[in-house]
N, C-alpha and C positions, 0 to 999 in steps of 0.2 A: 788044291787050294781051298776047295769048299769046305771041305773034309776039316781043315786044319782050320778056317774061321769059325765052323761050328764049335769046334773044339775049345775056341779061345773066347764064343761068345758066350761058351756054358762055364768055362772058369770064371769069365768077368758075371754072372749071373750069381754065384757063388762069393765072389771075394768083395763085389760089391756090399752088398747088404751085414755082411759080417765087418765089415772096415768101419762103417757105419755105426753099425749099435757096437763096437766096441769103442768109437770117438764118442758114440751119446754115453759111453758107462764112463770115460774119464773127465768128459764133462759133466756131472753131478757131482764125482767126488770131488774136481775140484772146487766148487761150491759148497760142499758139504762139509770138507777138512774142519775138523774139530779136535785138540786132544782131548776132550771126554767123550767121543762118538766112532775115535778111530779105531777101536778096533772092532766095534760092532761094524762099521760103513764097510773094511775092507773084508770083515765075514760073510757079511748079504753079498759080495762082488758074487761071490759062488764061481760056477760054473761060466759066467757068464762071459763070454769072448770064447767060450770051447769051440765055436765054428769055423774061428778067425786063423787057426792054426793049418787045422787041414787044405783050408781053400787056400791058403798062401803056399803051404809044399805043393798042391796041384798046380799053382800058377806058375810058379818055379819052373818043373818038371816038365810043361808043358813046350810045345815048340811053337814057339807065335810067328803068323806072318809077319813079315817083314814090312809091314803099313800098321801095323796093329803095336809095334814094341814100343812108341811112346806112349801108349794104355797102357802098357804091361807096365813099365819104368816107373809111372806113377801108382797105378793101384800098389804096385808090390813096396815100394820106397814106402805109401802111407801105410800099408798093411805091416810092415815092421816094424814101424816107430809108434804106431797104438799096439801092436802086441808087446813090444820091448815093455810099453807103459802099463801096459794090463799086469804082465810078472810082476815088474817090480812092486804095483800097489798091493798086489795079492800076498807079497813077503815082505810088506812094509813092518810087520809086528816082529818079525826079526831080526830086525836091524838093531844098534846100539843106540839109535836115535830113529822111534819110528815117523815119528810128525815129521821132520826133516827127510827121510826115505819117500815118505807119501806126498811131500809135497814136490819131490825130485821126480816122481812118478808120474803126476798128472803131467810134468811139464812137456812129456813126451806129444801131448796133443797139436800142439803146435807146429812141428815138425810134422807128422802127418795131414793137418787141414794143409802144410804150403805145398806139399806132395800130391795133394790129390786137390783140390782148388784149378789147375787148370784143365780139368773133367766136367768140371760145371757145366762148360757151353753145351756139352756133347751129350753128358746122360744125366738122363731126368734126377733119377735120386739125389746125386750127387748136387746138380744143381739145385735141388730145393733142400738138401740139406744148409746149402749156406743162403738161405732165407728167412725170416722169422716166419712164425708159424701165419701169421694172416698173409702177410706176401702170398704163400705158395698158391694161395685162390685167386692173386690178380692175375686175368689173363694179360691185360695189357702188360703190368711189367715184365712177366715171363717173354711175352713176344718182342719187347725191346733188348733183353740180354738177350733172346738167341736169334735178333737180326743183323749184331755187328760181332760177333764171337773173335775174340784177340783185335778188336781196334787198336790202333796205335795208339798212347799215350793214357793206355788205359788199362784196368787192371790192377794185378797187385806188384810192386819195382819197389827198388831200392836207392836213397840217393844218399850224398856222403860218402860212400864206400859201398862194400860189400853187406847183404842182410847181416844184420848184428852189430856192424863196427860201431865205436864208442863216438859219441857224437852223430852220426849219420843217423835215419832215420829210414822206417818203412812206411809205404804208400799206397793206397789202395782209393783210383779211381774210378765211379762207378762206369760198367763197359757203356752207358748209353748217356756217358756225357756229352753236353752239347756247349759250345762255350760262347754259342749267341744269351747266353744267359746266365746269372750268377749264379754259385754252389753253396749249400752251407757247409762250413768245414770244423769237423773234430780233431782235437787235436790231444791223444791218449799219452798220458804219462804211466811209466809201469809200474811196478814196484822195487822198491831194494832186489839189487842183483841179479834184478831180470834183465829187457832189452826189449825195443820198439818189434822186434822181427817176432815175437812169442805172444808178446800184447797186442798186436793188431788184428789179432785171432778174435781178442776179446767183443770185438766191436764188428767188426766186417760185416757179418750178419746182417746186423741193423741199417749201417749204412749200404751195403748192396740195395737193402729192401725199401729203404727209403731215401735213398738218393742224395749222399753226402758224400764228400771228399772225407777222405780219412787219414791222417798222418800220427803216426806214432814213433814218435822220435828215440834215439836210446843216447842215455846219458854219456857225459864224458868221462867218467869215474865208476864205479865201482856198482854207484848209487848217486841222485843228485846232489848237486851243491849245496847241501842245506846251510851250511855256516856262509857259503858265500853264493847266495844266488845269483849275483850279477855272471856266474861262468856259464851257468846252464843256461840262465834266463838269456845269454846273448845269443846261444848257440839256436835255444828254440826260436827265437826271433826271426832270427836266420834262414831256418827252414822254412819256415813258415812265408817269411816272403818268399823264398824261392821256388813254391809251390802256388803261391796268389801269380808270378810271373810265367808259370808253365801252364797255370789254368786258369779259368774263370771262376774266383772265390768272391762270395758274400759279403765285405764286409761286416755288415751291419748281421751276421748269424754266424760270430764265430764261437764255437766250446771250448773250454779248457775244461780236461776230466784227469782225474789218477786215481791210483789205488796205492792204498799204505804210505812209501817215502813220495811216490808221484801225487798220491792226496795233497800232500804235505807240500811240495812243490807246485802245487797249483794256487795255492794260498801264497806262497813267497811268491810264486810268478805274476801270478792272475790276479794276484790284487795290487803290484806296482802302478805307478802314476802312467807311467809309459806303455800301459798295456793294454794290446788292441779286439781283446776277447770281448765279445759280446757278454756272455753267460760264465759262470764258472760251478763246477760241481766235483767239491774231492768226496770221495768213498775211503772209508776205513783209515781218515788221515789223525795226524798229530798236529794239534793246534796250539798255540800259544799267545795270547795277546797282544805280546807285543809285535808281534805282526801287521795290529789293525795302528800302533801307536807310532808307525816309524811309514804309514802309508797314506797318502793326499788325502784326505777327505772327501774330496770332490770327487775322485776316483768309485767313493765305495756307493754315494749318494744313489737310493734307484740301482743301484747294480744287481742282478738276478742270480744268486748264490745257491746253490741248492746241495745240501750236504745230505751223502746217508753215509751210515755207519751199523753196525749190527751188534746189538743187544746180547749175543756171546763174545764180544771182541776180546780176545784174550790179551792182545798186545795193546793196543788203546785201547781202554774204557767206554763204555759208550757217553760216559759223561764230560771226555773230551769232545766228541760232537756238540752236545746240551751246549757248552761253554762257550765255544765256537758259535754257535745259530746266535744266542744271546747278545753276545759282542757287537758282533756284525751288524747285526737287526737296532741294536743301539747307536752303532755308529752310521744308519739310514741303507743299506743293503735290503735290497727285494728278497729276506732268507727262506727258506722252503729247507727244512728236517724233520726228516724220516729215519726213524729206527725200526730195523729188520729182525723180527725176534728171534728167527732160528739162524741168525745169523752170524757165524765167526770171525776170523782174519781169514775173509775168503771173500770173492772180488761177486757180485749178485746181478749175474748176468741178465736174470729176466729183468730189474730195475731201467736196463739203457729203454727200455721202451719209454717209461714213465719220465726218465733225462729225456729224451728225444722229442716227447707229449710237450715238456713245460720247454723244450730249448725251441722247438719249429713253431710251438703259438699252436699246437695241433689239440 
């Protein structure tokens, strides 16, 4: 038995740290995606994840104990789906559409952080990779996630249905909630054709390290309701209280955030008279006016608006943000825009600190 746990502690030694920096290589590309940089971005990939292949056949091949095969389940389930994502970006220049290849590619990361995500509590790396970089020096908060590791009602779950299903939504609360006290709650909309279960990758991070409830909801369609928001807009509603009733949320500190069609829908949603968001911040959205002309007034007065967008956008303009801040800011909204210069139709993950600074008053 010893014999066989050294065995299995030298492959998790090995398949660890390569699962790792090949999750850290698909997270820059997805940040990086550009069509005028893609086929330099997926050249520099190089060699890089060469480690991630041999540790995963040794983990394979190996014979784990039998206390040990829920580590094995996850390292290997995440270690497949960042290598599946590592090929495909690597042969993204030969596909008939490479942007569309490479952007199919990064999406693999997702599926790996929900694969390996319940490794946090137990090994170091793993757990400080889903922290932001200054978390990993609090000792306090390290000693509060690894004093209640899988507390009930806490973690990352799915309601509505199953992760992904259309309408339902995924959930991520922090493991050392306490509900003698309110939370602040985000609430992530995706992009076109994605889903709450992929996108809540994008944020976890943040909110693990600084101590927010996190719901990311996935649409009923396709993509949101943009011609008729009242479908989505009731749907998120929905969640949303039914997450204020499962836990102790903030009112007075709630987010409305998206990327691209979720940008987009955070303006249709987030700026209704009905709407109970503290703060709102779309990223990389499409804007329109008449959105501010068809919305209370009273609503938008004082309202904490905070838009970025990135100065390569190749699908919106960066001067649909410009037009947007202007509006807003005329029509009495607290706006805060920022343009990200190396920035494409790519979602700018270091920015949630900077949302998180102006949404907590930090």
């Amino acid at each position: 038995m010893s014999t066989s746990r050294d065995a299995a502690g030298e492959a998790m030694g090995r398949l660890v740290p390569a699962v790792l920096d090949a999750l850290a290589v698909l997270e820059h590309a997805a940040r990086h995606l550009d069509p005028d940089t893609l086929q330099a971005l997926t050249a520099a990939i190089g060699t890089r994840g060469s480690q991630l292949g041999p540790a995963l056949e040794a983990a394979r091949a190996l014979h784990w104990p039998e206390g040990l095969a829920p580590v094995r389940d996850c390292l290997v389930g995440a270690a497949e789906a960042a290598q599946r994502g590592l090929m495909e970006l690597s042969s993204a220049m030969d596909a008939p559409d490479p942007l569309r290849a490479a952007f199919r590619a990064v999406r693999s990361y997702a599926p790996a952080c929900e694969a390996l995500y319940p490794l946090a509590a137990f090994l170091t790396p793993v757990g400080r990779f889903f922290l932001t970089e200054h978390a990993r020096d609090d000792t306090a908060l390290i000693a509060s996630l690894a004093a209640r590791p899988g507390q009930d009602g806490t973690g990352t779950m799915a309601i509505g249905g199953p992760p992904g299903t259309r309408g339902g939504a995924s959930l991520y609360v922090p493991e050392y909630h306490e509900p003698s006290r309110p939370w602040p709650l985000i609430v992530a909309l995706h992009g076109g054709s994605g889903d709450g279960r992929a996108f809540l990758w994008n944020w976890l991070r943040e909110a693990r390290s600084r101590g927010c409830i996190l719901l990311a909801p996935t649409a009923t369609g396709r993509t949101w309701s943009l011609q008729d928001p009242a479908q989505d807009g009731a749907n998120i509603t929905r969640l949303v209280a039914q997450v204020a009733k499962g836990w102790s949320v903030d009112p007075s500190r709630m987010l409305l955030t998206g990327m691209s069609d979720g940008g987009t829908f955070s303006y249709l949603h987030g700026l209704g008279a009905e709407a109970a968001y503290s703060h709102v911040a779309p990223v990389a959205a499409a804007f329109h006016p008449i959105m501010v002309s068809i919305t209370d007034p009273a609503r938008l007065r004082g309202l904490p608006v905070f838009i970025l967008h990135g100065e390569r956008d190749w699908m919106f303009p960066p001067e649909t943000a410009e037009r947007a801040a202007d509006v807003l800011a005329a029509a009495g909204a607290a706006v805060r825009h920022e343009e990200i210069p190396d920035l494409a139709h790519a979602y700018p993950r270091e920015a949630n600190a900077a949302i998180l600074d102006w949404f907590l008053g930090a």
